[in-house]
C-alpha positions in Angstrom: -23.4 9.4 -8.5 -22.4 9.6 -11.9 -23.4 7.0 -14.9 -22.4 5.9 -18.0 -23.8 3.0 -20.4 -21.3 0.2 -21.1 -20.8 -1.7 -24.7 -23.2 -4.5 -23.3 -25.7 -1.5 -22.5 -25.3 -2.3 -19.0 -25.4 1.1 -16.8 -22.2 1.8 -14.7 -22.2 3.7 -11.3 -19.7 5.4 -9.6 -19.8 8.0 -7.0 -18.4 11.0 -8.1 -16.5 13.8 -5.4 -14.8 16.8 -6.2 -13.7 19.0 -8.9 -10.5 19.4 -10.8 -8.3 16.8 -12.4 -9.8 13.1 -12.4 -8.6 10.5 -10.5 -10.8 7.0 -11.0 -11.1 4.6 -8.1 -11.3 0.8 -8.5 -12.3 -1.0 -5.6 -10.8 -4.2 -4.4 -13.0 -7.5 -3.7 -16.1 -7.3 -1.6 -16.8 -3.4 -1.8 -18.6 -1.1 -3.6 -16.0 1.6 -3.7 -16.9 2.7 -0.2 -14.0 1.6 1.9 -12.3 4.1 -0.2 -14.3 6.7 1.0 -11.7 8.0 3.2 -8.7 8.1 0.6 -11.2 10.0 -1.8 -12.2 12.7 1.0 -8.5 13.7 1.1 -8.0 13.9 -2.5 -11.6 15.6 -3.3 -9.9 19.1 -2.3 -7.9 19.2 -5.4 -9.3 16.4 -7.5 -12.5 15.1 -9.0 -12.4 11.5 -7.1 -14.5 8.9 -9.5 -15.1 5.6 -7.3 -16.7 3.2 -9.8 -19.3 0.6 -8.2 -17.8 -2.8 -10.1 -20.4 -4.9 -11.6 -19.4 -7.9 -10.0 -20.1 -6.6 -6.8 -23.3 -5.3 -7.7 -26.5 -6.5 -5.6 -28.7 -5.9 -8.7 -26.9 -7.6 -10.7 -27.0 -11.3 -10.3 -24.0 -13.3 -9.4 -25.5 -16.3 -11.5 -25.0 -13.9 -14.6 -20.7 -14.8 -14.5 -17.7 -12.9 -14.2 -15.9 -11.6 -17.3 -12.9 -9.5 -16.8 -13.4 -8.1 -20.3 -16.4 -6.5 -19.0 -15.1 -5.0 -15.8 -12.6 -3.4 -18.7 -14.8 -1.9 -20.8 -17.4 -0.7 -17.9 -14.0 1.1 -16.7 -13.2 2.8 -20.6 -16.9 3.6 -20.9 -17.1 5.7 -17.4 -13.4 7.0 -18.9 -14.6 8.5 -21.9 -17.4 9.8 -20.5 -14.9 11.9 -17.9 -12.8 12.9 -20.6 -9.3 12.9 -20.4 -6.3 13.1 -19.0 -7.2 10.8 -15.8 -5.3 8.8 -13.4 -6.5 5.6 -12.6 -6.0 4.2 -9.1 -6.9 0.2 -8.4 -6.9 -1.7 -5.1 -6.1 -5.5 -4.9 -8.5 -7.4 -7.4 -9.1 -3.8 -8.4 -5.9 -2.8 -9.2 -5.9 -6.0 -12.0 -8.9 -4.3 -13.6 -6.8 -1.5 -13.5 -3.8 -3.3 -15.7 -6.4 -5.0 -17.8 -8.1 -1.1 -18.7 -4.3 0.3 -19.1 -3.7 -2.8 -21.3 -6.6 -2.3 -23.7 -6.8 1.6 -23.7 -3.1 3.1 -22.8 -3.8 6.6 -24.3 -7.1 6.5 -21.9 -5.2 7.2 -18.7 -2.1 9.9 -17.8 -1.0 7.9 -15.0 -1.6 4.9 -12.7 -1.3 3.5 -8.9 -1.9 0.1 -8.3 -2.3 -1.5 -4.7 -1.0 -4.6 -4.5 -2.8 -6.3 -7.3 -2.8 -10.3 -6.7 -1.5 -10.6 -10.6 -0.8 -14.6 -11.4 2.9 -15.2 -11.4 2.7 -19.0 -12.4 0.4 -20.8 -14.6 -2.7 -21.0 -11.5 -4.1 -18.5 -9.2 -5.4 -19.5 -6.1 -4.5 -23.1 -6.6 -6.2 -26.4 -4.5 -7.5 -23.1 -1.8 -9.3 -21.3 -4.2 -10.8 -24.6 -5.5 -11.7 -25.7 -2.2 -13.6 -21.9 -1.7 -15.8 -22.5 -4.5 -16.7 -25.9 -3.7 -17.4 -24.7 -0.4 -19.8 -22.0 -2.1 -21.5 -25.0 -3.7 -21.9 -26.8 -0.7 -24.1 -23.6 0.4 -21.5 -22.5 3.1 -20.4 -19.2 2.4 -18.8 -18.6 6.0 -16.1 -21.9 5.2 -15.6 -20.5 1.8 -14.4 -16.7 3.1 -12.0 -18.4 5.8 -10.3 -20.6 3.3 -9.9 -18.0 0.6 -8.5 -15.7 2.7 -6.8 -18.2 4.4 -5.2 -19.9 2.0 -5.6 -17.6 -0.9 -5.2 -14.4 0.6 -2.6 -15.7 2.9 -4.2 -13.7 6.1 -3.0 -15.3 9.5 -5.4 -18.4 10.8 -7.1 -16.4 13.7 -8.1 -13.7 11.1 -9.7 -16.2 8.7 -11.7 -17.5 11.1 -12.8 -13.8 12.4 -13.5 -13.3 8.8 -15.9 -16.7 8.7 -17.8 -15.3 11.9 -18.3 -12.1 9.9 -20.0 -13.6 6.7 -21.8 -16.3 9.0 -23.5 -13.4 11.3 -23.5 -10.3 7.9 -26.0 -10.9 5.3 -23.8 -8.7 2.8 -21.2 -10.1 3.1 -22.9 -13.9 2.6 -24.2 -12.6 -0.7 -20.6 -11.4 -1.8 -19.2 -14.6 -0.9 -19.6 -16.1 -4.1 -18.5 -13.4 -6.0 -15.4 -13.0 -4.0 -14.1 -16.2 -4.8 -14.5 -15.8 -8.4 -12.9 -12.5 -8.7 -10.4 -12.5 -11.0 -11.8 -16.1 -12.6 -9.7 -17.6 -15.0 -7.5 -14.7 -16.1 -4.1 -16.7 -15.6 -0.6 -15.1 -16.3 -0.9 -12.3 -17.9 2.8 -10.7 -17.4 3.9 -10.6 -21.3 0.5 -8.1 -21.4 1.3 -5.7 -18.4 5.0 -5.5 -20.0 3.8 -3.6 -22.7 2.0 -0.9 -20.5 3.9 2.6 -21.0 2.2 5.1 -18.6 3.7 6.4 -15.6 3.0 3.4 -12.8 3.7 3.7 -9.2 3.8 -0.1 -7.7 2.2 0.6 -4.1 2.7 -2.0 -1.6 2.6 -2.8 2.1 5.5 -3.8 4.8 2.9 -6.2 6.6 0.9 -7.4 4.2 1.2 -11.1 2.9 4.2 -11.9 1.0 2.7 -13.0 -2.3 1.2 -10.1 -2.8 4.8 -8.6 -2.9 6.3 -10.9 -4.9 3.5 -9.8 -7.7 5.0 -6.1 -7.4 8.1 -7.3 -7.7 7.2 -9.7 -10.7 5.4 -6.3 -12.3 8.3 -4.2 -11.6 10.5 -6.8 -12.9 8.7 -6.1 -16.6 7.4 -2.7 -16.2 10.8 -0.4 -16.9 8.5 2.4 -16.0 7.2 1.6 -13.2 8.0 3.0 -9.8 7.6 0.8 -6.6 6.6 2.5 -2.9 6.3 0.4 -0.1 4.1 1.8 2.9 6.3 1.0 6.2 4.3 -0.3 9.2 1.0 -0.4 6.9 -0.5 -3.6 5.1 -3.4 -4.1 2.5 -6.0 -2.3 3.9 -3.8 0.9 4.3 -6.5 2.8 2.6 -8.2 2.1 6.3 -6.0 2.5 8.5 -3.3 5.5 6.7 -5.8 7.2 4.5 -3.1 10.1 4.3 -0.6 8.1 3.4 -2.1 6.3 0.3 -3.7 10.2 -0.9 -0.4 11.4 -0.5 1.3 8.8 -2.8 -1.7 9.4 -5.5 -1.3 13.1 -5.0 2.2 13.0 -5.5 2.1 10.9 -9.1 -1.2 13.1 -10.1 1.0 15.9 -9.6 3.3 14.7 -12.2 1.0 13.5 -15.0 -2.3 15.6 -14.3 -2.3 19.7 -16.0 
């Protein structure tokens, strides 16, 4: 593991692989940068892999204390500067919106970026009446309901899965306790397009053939105001590609770190 203090004073984690070039990893919702493991494995024999442990997601740190996006961003820009530069950052769904929000406030901190299907707001709500329904479901002490409507409804995963997903948290007492903070990932950030537009660096827009279609209508929305920006679309694969294909979505980082990395 590697550490570094944010501007709060907060410590920040990440686990830290390989040698060479940097490549930080931000994890998508309910994780701790471990379902990544695979992806970083493969890129570990050419590059030091930085998987940062999100405070939102962190079990010592208390869900009651509230999300804030702006400190996600600068717990990101502190474990930057203490990996010195140049580094390409890499961010997975609600990860890969920390990821916009870190290029956004520090451009000249990262040489390149990759971001996997981040669920950026198009419209003036995210989530909508589901998401509201998650939380009050949360409330209601019923953590189970609250994952099969926000990945149901919010999410946009097929019925059948949803309802695997609520026998999951109902029977898993990790994922009961990241209930909550799933469904306030992301919390009030709204539409934040006219921001992203002004991002510069080198940006490969990864998506998935089989995974829901809102989440490719955000990459298209990004590529749409990103000039520089370069969309790849994984055939046959959906959002947990870095899973299923963990070749697939090294080889893509690989090829972009190749470009922007000495």
């Amino acid at each position: 593991m590697i550490t570094a203090i944010s501007a709060d004073g907060t410590d920040v984690r990440a686990f830290d692989d390989g040698q060479g070039p940097v490549i930080l990893v931000i994890h998508p919702g309910l994780d701790d940068g471990r379902s990544w493991t695979k992806v970083a494995r493969r890129l570990a024999r050419r590059f030091r892999v930085v998987r940062i442990v999100r405070r939102h997601y962190r079990a010592d740190i208390p869900a009651a204390s509230g999300y804030s996006m702006a400190r996600e961003v600068e717990d990101v820009l502190a474990l930057a500067e203490v990996l010195g530069g140049p580094i390409v950052i890499v961010g997975h769904s609600s990860g890969a919106v920390v990821a916009l929000e870190a290029l956004a406030a520090a451009p000249s901190a990262f040489a390149g970026a990759v971001l996997f299907e981040p669920p950026v707001a198009t419209g003036p709500a995210s989530g909508g009446e589901g998401l509201e329904r998650a939380k009050a479901a949360i409330g209601a002490g019923k953590p189970g309901k609250a994952m099969q409507i926000f990945v149901r409804d919010v999410v946009g995963m097929p019925a059948s899965q949803a309802w695997l997903v609520r026998s999951l948290t109902a029977v898993t007492p990790k994922l009961r306790s990241l209930a909550p903070r799933q469904v306030t990932d992301l919390d009030g950030l709204g539409q934040r397009l006219d921001v992203y537009a002004q991002i510069q660096t080198p940006t490969v827009l990864l998506g998935a053939e089989r995974s829901p279609a809102h989440l490719g209508d955000s990459l298209d929305a990004l590529a749409a105001v990103m000039p520089g920006s370069q969309k790849v679309i994984l055939a046959r694969r959906d959002h947990s590609a870095h899973l299923k294909a963990p070749g697939e979505v090294a080889r893509v980082i690989e090829t972009l770190a190749d470009k922007v990395l000495p």
